[in-house]
C-alpha positions as CSV (number, residue, x, y, z in Angstrom):
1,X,120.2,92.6,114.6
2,X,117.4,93.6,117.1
3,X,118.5,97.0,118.7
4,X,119.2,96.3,122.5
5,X,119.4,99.5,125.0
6,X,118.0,98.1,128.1
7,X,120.0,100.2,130.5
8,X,117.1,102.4,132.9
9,X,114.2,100.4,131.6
10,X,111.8,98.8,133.3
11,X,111.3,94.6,133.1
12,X,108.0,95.1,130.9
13,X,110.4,97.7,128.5
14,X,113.4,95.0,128.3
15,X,111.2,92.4,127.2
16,X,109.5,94.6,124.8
17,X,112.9,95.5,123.6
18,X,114.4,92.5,123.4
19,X,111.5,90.0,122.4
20,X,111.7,89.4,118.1
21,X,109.0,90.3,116.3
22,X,107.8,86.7,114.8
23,X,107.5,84.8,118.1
24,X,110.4,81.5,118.0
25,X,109.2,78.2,118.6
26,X,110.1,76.5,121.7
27,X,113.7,74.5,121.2
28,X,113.8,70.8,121.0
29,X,114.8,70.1,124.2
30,X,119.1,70.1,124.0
31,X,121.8,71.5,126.1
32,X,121.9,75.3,126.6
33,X,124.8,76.5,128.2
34,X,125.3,79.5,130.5
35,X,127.6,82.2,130.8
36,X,127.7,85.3,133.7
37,X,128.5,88.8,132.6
38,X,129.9,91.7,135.1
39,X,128.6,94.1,132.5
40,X,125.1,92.4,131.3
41,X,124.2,95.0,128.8
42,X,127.9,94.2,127.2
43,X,127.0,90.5,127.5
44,X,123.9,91.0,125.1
45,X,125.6,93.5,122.8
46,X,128.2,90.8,122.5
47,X,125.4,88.0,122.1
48,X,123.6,89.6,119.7
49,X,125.6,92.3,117.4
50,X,128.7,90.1,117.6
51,X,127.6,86.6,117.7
52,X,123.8,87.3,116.2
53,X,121.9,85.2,118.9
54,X,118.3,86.5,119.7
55,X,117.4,87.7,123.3
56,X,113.8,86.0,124.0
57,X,113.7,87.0,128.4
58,X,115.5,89.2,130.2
59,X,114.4,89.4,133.6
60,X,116.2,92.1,136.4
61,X,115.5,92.3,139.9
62,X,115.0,95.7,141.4
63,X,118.9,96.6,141.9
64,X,119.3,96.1,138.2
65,X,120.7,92.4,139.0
66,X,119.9,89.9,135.5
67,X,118.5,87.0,137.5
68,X,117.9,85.3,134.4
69,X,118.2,85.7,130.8
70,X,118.3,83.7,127.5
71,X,119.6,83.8,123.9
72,X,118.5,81.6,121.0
73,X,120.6,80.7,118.4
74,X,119.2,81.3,115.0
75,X,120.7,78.0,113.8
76,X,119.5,76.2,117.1
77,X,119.9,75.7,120.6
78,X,120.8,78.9,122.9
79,X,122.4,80.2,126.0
80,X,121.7,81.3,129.4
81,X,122.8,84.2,130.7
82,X,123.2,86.7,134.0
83,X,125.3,89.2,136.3
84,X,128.0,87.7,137.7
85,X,128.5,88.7,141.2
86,X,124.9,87.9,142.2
87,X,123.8,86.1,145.3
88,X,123.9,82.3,145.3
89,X,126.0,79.9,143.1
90,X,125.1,81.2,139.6
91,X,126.3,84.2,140.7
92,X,129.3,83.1,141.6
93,X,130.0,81.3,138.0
94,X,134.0,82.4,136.5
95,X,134.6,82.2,133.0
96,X,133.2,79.9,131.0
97,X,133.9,78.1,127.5
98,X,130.8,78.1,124.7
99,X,131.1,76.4,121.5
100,X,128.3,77.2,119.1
101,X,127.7,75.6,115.5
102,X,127.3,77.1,112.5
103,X,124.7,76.1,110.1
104,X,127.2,77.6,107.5
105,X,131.0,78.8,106.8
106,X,129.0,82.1,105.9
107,X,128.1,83.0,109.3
108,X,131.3,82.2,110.7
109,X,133.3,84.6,108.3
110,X,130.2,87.0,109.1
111,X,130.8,86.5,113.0
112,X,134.9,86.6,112.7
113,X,134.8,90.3,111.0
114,X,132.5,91.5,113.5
115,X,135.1,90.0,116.3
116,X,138.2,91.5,114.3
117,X,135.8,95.1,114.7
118,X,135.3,94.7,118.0
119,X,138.6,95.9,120.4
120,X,137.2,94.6,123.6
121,X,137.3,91.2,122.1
122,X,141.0,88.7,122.3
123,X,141.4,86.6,119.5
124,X,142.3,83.2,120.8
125,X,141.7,81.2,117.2
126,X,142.5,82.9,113.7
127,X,139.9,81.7,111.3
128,X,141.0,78.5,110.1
129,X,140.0,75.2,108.7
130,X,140.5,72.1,110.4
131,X,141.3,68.6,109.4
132,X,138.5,67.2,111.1
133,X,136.6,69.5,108.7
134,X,135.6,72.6,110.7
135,X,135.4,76.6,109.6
136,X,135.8,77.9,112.8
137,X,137.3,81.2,114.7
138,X,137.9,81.6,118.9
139,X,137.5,84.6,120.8
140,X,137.8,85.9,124.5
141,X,135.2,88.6,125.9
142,X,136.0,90.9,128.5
143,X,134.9,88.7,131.4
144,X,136.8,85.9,130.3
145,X,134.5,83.5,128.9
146,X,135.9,81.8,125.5
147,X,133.6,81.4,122.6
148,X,134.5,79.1,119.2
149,X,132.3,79.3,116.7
150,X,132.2,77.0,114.2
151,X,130.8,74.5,111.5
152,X,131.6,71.0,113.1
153,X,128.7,69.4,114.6
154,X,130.0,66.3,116.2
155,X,130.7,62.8,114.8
């Protein structure tokens, strides 16, 4: 996990912080959802420690605001990201729903004990198997927005 503590830093020192070390390729071009966070440095904590996405921009505006941000997905594809609350209608986003695929049952078991760690997080889906042949779990974060992780990928 990249170690995120972006809280009093400058835009250069979050994307220092937050960039990976090997440089990702651009995605195949896909659907990226997006998400709003009241608490953005919660949000990443969440994306990253929790979930084990990789933040690739964070950008703030002078008050602090996340404008923009995004999070790729080891396995593929990613998620946008910012405060909610700011001006204009992406600011204005409630909670949202995200489901992200799994390349493997491993990193959902890996994903559902950091959830069951985690106290600020409301289980909505026990880990479970499904007959249409997913491993998957279901969590709330503290803003609302439901996240499913699992293995199915579509028919």
């Amino acid at each position: 996990m990249l170690p995120l503590q972006t809280e009093g830093m400058n835009t250069e020192q979050q994307k220092t912080q937050t960039t990976p070390a090997q440089p990702l390729p651009p995605p195949a071009p896909n659907v990226w959802p997006t998400v709003s966070f009241a608490d953005v440095d919660a949000g990443v904590r969440l994306l990253t420690e929790v979930l084990g996405f990789v933040v690739t921009a964070l950008h703030r505006s002078e008050d602090g605001t996340v404008d923009h941000a995004e999070a790729r997905w080891p396995d593929g594809g990613g998620i946008m990201f910012g405060s909610r609350g700011k001006p204009g209608d992406w600011g204005s986003l409630g909670a949202q729903g995200v489901y992200v695929v799994a390349a493997r049952p491993e990193t959902v078991d890996a994903i559902w004990n950091r959830v069951l760690d985690d106290p600020g997080l409301e289980v909505v889906e026990q880990l479970t198997d499904t007959d249409y042949g997913s491993h998957q779990c279901g969590f709330r974060d503290p803003d609302g927005n439901l996240f499913s992780i699992g293995t199915y990928r579509g028919q």
